[in-house]
C-alpha positions, 0 to 999 in steps of 0.5 A: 696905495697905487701899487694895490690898486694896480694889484686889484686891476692886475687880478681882475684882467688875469680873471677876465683873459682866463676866462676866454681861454681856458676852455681852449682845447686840443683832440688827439688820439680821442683825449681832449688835451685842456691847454688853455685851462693849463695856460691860465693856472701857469699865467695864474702862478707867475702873477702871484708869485710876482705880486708877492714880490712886490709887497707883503699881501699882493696875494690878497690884493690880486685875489681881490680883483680876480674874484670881483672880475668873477663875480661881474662875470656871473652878474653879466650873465644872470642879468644879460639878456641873451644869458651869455656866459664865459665860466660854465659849470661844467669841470672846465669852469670849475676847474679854473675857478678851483685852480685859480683860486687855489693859486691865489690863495696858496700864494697870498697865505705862503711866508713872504719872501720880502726882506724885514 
């Protein structure tokens, strides 16, 4: 029990940090090179992999959390009063949103890899 609860707390930090830095981005050459949403989709990667590590749906369970932290996201910004937002809609945000949740459920849906 306590190690899903940790899951869901895990997924919903990893949700609220790639929040504030995936729109983090470098201009070289006129190309606008989007490190932070990269940064995100690997921390992303390297979380799943190692909740399914740990138990058989930690997957599930960090998706859980991330998509809550979401959705309290989209909740402070609908009922902000100044209408602050983290994840616009723009391709960055969809991108992370898409991205991440993809990883996730890539990895929650996967064979696990735990020893029977």
């Amino acid at each position: 029990m306590l190690i899903r609860v940790a899951l869901v707390i895990v997924g919903a930090y990893l949700c609220l940090v790639g929040a504030l830095v995936h729109r983090q981005a470098a201009y070289a050459h006129g190309v606008t090179w989007p490190w932070g949403l990269v940064l995100v989709l690997g921390a992303t990667i390297a979380v799943v992999r190692a909740a399914m590590g740990v138990t058989r749906l930690g997957g599930a369970w960090l998706g859980l959390g991330w998509a809550a932290a979401l959705t309290g996201l989209q909740l402070w910004y609908q009922y902000s009063p100044g209408h602050s937002y983290l994840v616009t809609t723009d391709w960055l945000g969809w991108a992370f949103i898409a991205g991440c949740l993809g990883v996730i459920v890539v990895g929650a849906v996967r064979t696990p890899s735990l020893e029977q």
